[in-house]
N, C-alpha and C positions, 0 to 999 in steps of 0.2 A: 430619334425614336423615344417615344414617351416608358415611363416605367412598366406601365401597362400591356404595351406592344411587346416589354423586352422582356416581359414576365414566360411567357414560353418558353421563349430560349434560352434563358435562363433554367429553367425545370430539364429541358433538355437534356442540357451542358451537365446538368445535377445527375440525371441518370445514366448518362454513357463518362463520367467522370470525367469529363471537358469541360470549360467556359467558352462562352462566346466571345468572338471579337478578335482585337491583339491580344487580349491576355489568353486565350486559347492560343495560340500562334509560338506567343512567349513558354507557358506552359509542356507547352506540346516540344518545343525545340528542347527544353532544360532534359526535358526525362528523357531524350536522348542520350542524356551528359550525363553519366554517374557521377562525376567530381562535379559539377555544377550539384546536383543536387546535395553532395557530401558538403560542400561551400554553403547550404543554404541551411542544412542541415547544423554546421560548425556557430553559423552565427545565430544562431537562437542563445549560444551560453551565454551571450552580450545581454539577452532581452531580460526584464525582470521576469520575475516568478522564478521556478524549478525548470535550469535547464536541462534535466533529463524528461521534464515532460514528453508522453511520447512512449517511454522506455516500459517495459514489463510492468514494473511495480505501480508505473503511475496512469496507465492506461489499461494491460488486463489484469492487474493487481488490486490494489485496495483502494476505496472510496468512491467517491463520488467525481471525484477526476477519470476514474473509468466511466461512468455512463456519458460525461462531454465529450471524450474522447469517441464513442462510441457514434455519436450521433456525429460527429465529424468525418471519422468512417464511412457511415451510409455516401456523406458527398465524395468525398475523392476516394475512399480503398482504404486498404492497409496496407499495400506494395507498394515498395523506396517509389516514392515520386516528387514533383516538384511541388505538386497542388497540395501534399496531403504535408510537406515541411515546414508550408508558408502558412496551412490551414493551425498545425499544433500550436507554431509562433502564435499567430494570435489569439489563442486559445489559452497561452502560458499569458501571455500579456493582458488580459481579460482576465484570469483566475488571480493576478498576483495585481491587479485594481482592486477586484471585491476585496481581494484579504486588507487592503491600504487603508478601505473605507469604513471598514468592517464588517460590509455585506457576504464577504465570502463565509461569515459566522454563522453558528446560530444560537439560539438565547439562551438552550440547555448546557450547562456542563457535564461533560459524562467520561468515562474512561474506555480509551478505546486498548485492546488487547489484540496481538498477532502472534499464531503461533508458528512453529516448523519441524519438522524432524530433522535433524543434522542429517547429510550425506546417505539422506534416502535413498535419495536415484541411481547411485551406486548399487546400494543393497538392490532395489525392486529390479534392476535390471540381469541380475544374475539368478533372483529369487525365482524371477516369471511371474505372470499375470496372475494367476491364483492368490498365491502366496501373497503376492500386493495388495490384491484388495481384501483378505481376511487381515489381515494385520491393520490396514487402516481400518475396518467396522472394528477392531480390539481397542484402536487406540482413541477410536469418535465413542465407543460405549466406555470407554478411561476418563476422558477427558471434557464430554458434554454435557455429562449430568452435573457435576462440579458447576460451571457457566450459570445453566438454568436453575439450580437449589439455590444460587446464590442474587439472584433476579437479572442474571445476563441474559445477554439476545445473542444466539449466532448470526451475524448477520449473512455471513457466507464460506462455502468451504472452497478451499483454496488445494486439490490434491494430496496431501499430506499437513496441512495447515487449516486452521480456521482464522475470522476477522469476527471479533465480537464486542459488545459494546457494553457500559454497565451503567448505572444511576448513579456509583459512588467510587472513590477512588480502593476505600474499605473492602466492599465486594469485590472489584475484580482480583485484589492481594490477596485474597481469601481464597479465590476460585483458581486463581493463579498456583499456591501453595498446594489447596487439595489435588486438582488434577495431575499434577508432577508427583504428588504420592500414589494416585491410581495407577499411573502409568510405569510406575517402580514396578508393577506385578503384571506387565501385559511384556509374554516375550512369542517368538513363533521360531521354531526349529533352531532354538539356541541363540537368536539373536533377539535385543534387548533393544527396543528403540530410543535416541534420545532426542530431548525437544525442546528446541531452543522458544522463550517467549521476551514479549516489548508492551511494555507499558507504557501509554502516557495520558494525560489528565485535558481536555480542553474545549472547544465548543466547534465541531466540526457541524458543516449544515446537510441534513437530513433532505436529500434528493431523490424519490422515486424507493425508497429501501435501500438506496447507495447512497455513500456521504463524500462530499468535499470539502477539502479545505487543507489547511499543511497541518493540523492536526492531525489527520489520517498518515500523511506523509512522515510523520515525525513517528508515528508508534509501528509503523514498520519500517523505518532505521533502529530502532529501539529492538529490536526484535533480530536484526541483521549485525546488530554490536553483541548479542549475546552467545556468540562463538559454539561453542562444541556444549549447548545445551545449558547455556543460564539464561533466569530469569533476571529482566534488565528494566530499571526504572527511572523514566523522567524527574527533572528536579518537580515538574506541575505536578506528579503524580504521589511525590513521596511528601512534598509540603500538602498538600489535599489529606491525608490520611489522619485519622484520630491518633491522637499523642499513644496509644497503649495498642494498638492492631498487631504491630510488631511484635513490643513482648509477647503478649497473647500468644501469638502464632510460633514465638520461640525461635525470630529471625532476626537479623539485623543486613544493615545495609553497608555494602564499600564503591567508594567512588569510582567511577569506570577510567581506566588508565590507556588508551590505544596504544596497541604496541608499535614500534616503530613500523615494522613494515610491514600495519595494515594500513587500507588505504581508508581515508577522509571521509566520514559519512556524508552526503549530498541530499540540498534539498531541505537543510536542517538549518537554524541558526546557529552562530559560531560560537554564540554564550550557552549552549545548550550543556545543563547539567545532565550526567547521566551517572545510574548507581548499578551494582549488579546486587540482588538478593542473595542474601547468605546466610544460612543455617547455625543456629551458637550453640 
């Protein structure tokens, strides 16, 4: 059968989430087998790239590995299956080429910023649905205007979080600082939200208004190291920064220390410096 012939069923196979041939067969037998698919699933941490590719943060989370993901999606689904374990695998192995070659880059340096409220979902679930979303439009009018006075982009909000981007390592420390002072004054029925942020400096690539790259990946571990509400900073991000921002702003920085038992950030390099911002 020529490419041509197999081009249908091929499109087919794309839109009832099957392939033709044995490897439908194959496919088709595995997503019977949870523990086949959990094996197939297990051996991705062997492939290069980010073996959690796939996972929350790196699929409907931040960057530009969400919209590959996404388009991976339309072919197989997003239910445990075999085609969609084998489809990510390649998709980590392919993301973590470009980063090798340097194409996964792109030619800007910029700083990217992730925010969070601590143990939100706690609060909003006993608050109730009102309460939830008046408090987040308190804490988007706290914490937006900061971003954009300072020439950030939101590039997208994330339920209780934002993902946004800046020109300089200087403005996002600056926007970073004011908006945690805004948000010192936004409370709703006695409770006071706190917000964890992750900073880091680097050249992630601008895909579709989504970006890719372990740049993105790195500043939302940066931001999941900043526990019960610090602001947390890349070693890229604090060497990027003018020698005086600091003083100016009347902060200084301490080395981030994991305590024993928290667990490993993932998806990071292992020389990765990280600082927490701290007030003098």
């Amino acid at each position: 059968m020529t490419p041509a012939e197999l081009e249908p069923e091929l499109d087919e196979g794309r839109r009832r989430g099957r392939f033709p041939g044995q490897l439908s067969a194959i496919v088709s037998a595995a997503n019977q087998r949870g523990d086949l698919i959990g094996a197939i699933r297990k051996a991705r941490e062997n492939l290069p790239g980010d073996p959690a590719f796939g996972d929350p943060l790196s699929v409907s989370g931040p960057g530009g590995v969400r919209a590959v993901a996404r388009a991976a999606d339309k072919l197989v689904g997003d239910s445990p299956s075999a085609a969609r374990e084998l489809g990510l695998g390649a998709l980590q192995v392919w993301q973590a080429m470009l980063e090798r070659v340097g194409k996964g880059r792109g030619t800007q340096e910029i700083t990217i910023m992730f925010t969070d409220l601590v143990a939100f979902s706690s609060w909003s679930l006993a608050a109730g649905d009102e309460a939830t979303l008046e408090l987040l439009r308190r804490v988007a009018k706290a914490i937006e205007p900061p971003i954009v006075d300072r020439g950030g982009q939101v590039v997208k909000r994330m339920g209780d979080g934002v993902m946004a981007v800046f020109p300089s390592a200087d403005r996002a420390v600056r926007a970073a600082v004011a908006a945690k002072e805004n948000l010192t004054g936004v409370s709703l029925d006695g409770y006071r939200p706190q917000m964890r942020m992750g900073l880091h400096t680097g050249s992630p690539r601008e895909i579709g208004g989504d970006w890719l790259g372990v740049d993105v990946t790195i500043a939302a571990r940066m931001m999941e190291a900043g526990g019960n509400g610090n602001t947390m900073l890349s070693g890229a991000t604090l060497d990027s920064l003018k020698p005086d921002t600091l003083d100016e702003l009347g902060f200084g920085v301490r080395p981030y220390r994991r305590s024993f038992f928290a667990s490993p950030l993932s998806g990071v390099p292992e020389d990765l410096r990280i600082f927490r911002l701290e007030a003098e």
